[in-house]
N, C-alpha and C positions, 0 to 999 in steps of 0.2 A: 259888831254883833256878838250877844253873846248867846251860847247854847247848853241845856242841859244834853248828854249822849248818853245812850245804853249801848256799851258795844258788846254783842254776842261771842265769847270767847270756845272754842271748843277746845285750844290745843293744835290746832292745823292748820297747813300754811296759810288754809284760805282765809282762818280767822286774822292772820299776820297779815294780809293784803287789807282787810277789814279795819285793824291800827293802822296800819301807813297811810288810809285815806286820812281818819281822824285826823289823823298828823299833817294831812295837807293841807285841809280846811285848816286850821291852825297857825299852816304860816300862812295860810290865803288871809291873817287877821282876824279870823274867829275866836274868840274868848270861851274855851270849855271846859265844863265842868264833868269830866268824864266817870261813867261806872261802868268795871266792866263783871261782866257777868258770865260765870261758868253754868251752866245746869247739869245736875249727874243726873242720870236715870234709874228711878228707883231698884233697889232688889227686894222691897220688904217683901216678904207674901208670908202667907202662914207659918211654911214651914223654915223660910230663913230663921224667921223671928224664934222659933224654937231651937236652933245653935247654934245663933251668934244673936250676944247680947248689942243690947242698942246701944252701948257706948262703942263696942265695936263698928259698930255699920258706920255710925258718928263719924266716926275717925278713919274710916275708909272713907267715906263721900269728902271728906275735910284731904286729906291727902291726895286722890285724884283729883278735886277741881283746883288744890294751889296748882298739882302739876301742869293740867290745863291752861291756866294761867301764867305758868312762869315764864314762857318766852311775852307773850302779852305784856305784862306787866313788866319787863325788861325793858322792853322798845320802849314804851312810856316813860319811865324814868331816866334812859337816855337823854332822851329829847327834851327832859324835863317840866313834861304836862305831868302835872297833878292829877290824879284819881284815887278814887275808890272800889274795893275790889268785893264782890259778891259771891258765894257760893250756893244752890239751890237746888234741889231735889225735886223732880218732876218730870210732867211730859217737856219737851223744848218747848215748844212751839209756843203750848200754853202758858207756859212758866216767862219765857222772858216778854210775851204780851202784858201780864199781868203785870212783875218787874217796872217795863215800862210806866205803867200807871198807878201805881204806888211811889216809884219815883219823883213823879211829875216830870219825866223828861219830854223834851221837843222832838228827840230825832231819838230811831233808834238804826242802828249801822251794824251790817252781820255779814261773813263772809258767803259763801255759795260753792257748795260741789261742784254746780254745773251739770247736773245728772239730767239726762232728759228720757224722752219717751216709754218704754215699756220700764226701764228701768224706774225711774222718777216717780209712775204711777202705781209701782207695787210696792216700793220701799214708803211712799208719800216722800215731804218736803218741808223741813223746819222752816226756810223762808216762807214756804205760801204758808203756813198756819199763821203764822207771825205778820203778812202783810193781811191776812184776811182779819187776825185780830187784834192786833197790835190799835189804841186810841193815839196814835201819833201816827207820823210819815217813818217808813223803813227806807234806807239805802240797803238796796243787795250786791255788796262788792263781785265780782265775776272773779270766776280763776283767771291769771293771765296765760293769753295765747300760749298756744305750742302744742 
């Protein structure tokens, strides 16, 4: 079987449990075609954009999502699965749904805080925007136990 993937990358461990599934599907015999995906969240607003130029801002959003990625993309090329890496500026939630369908992926695979009740509903929830909008199927990796 073969699979296009959007893995949601943030930088955190959960996004790291989020690769090692990838990876297990993988040696479960799946053939994939992975992207992974950082989102920064914007700063523009008026008055950023008045001092600091856009090549600055550029080059900040470019420099945290490699870093976001660098452990990501290490595990990967360990194991030597192929991908490709993305950087995007947005809300989460919205940004790697759309991703998704721009890609044309099958699957998209994102890790999970775990955050529940009062907490969950006043910060909201990158996975639930994402399974609510996401045009493919979402795995939500869970923290592990402890």
């Amino acid at each position: 079987m073969s699979l296009r993937v959007l893995l949601a990358v943030d930088g955190s461990s959960h996004a790291l449990r989020a690769v090692e599934h990838l990876l297990r599907l993988r040696e479960a015999g799946c053939v994939i075609e992975a992207h992974l995906l950082n989102v920064q969240l914007p700063l523009e607003t008026g008055h950023v954009r008045m001092f600091i130029a856009r090549e600055s801002l550029e080059a900040y959003y470019r420099d945290e999502g490699l870093e976001a990625l660098r452990e990501a993309c290490a595990l990967m090329e360990r194991s030597g699965q192929v991908y490709s890496s993305h950087i995007a500026v947005g809300h989460a939630g919205e940004t790697i749904a759309r991703y998704a369908g721009e890609l044309a992926v099958d699957l998209v695979i994102m890790g999970t805080h775990g955050r529940t009740g009062l907490r969950q509903a006043v910060m909201g929830s990158v996975a639930t925007g994402v399974l609510r909008l996401a045009p493919v199927p979402v795995t939500v990796v869970r923290p592990a136990p402890g």
